[in-house]
C-alpha positions as CSV (number, residue, x, y, z in Angstrom):
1,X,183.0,38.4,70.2
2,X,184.7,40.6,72.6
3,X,188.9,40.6,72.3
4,X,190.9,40.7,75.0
5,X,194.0,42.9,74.3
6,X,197.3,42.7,76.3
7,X,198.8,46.4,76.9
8,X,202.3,46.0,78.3
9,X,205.8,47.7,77.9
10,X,208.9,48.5,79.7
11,X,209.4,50.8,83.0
12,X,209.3,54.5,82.0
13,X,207.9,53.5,78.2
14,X,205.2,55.5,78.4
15,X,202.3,52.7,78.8
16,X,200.0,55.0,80.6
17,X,200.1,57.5,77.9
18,X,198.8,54.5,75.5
19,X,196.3,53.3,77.9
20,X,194.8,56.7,78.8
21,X,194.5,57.1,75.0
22,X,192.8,53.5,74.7
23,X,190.7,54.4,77.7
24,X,188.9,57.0,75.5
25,X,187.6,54.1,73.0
26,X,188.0,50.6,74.8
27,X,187.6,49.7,78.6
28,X,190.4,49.1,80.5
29,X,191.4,46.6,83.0
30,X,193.7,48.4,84.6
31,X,196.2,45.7,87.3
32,X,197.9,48.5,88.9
33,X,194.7,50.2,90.4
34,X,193.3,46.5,91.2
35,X,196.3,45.2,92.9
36,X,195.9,48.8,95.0
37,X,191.9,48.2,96.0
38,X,193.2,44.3,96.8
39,X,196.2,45.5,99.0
40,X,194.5,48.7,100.5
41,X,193.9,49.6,104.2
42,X,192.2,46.8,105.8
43,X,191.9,44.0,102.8
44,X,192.7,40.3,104.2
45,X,195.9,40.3,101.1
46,X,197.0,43.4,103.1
47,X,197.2,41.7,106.8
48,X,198.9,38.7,105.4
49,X,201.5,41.0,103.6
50,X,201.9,42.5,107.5
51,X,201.7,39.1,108.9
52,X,204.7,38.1,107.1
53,X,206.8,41.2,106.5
54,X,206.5,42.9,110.0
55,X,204.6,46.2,111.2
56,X,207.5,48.2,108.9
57,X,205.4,46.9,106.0
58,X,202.2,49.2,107.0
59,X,202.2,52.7,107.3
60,X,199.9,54.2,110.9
61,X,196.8,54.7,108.1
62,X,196.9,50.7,107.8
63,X,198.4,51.1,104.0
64,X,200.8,49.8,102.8
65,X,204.1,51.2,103.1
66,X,205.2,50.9,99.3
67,X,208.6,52.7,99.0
68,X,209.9,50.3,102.0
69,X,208.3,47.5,100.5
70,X,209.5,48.1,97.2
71,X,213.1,48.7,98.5
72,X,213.1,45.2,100.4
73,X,211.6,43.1,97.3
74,X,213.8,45.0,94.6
75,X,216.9,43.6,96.6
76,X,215.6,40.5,97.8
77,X,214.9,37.8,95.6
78,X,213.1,35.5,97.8
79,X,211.1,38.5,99.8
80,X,209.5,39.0,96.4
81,X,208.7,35.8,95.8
82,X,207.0,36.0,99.2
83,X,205.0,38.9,98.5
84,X,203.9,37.5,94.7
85,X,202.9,34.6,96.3
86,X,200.7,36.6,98.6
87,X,199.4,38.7,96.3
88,X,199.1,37.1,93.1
89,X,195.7,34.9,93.4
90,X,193.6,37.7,95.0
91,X,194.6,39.9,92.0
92,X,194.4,37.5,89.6
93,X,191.1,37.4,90.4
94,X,189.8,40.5,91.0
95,X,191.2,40.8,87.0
96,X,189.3,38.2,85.9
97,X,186.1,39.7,88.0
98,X,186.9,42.9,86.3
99,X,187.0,41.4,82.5
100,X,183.6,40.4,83.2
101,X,182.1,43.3,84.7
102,X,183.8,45.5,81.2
103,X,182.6,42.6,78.6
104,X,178.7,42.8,79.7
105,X,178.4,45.7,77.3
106,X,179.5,43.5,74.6
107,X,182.6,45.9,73.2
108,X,184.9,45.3,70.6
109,X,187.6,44.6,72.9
110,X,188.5,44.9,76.3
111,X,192.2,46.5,77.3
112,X,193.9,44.7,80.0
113,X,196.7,46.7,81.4
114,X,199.6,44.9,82.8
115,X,203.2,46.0,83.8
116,X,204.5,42.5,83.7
117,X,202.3,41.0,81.3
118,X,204.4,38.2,80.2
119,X,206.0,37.6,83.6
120,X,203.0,37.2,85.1
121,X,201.5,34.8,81.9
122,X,198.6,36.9,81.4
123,X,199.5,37.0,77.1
124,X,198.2,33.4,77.4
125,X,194.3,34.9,78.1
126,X,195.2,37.7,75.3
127,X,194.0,37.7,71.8
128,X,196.8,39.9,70.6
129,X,199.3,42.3,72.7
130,X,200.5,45.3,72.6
131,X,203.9,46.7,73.6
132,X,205.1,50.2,74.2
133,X,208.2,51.1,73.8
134,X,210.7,54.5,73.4
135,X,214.4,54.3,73.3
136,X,216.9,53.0,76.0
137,X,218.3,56.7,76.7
138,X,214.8,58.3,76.4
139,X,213.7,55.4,78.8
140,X,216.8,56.3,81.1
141,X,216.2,60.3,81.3
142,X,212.5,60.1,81.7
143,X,212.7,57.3,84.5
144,X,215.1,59.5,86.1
145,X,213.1,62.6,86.3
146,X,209.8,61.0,87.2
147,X,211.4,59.1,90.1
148,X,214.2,61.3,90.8
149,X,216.9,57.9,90.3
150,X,220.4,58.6,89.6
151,X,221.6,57.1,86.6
152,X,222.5,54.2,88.2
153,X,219.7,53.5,90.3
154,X,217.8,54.2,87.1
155,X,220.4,51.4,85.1
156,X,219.2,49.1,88.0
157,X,215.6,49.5,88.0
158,X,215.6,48.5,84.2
159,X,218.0,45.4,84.2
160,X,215.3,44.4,86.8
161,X,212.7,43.7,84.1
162,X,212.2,41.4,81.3
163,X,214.3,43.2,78.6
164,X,212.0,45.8,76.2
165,X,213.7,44.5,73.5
166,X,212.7,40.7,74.4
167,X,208.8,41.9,75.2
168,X,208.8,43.6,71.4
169,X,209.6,40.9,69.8
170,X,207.0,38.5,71.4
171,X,204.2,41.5,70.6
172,X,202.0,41.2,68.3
173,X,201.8,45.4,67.9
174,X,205.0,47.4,69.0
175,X,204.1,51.3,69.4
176,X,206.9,53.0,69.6
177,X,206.7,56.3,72.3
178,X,209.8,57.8,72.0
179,X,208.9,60.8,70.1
180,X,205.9,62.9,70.4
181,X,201.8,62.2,72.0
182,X,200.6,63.3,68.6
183,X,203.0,60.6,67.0
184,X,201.5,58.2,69.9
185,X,198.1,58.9,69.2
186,X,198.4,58.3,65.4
187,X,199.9,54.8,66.0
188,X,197.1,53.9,68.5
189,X,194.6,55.0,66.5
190,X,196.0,53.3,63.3
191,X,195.9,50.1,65.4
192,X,192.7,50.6,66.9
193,X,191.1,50.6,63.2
194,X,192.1,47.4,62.5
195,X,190.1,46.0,65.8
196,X,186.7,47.5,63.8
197,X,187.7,45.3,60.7
């Protein structure tokens, strides 16, 4: 019996470092690159994010224009309801189209990756999940450098999310990146034995 394995963790934690790891073992589901094919140039989920946000929400190629779309739901409450209530069911199914597609060669398990596993609810499908995490200032610098944030627009982009601390405690397997890939890979590996048992 195939599991299905929730991979979440906090923004900056180093989750696609787990997940490329994983990806050499398990298949992934990966929501990030599904919610792209669902909102790209020309999809129906697309025109109705348009439709509702104005022409400012598409760039001239027909895709959408992310930064300014990210800008306006990251301040506005109620335009990111708008836009999860848009995009929510077409990804949610193109997931669950994707699960089955990975499960016909029977695996061990299948990884679904998810940036906001439990706000979205998808730990209620999962057999077990797992949460990456690293240390609030290691968090902090890295985020800053990869998205070139200042400190404070850094601060803000993680008081956005469910807290790390909250997701780790409802995990059933914490791996903790805040030291070094060969560290990573030793916990992941460790963890993936005990799916074989």
């Amino acid at each position: 019996m195939t599991k299905l394995i929730g991979l979440t963790g906090g923004i900056a934690t180093g989750k696609s470092t787990v997940s490329n790891l994983l990806a050499q073992y398990l298949p992934i589901v990966d929501a990030d690159k599904i919610a792209w094919a669902v909102e790209g140039p020309g999809q129906p989920t697309t025109q109705k994010i348009a439709a509702k946000f104005g022409p400012d929400a598409l760039l001239a190629d027909g895709s959408l224009n992310r930064p300014w779309l990210g800008q306006l739901v990251f301040n506005d409450s109620a335009a990111l309801q708008d836009l999860t209530a848009i995009t929510s069911l077409p990804i949610q199914y193109a997931m669950f189209e994707a699960i089955v597609a990975a499960g016909q060669s029977n695996p061990t398990a299948i990884i679904l990756d998810v940036p906001l596993l439990y706000e979205s609810g998808w730990q209620n499908v999962c057999d077990q999940v797992v949460v990456v995490t690293a240390p609030p200032a290691i968090v902090l610098k890295r985020l800053m450098a990869r998205n070139q944030l200042s400190k404070q627009a850094a601060q803000a982009r993680i008081a956005s999310q469910l807290p790390l601390a909250q997701k780790a405690a409802w995990a059933d397997v914490v791996i903790d990146n805040g030291s070094t890939v060969d560290k990573t890979e030793a916990a992941v590996l460790k963890w993936l034995e005990t799916m074989t048992v």
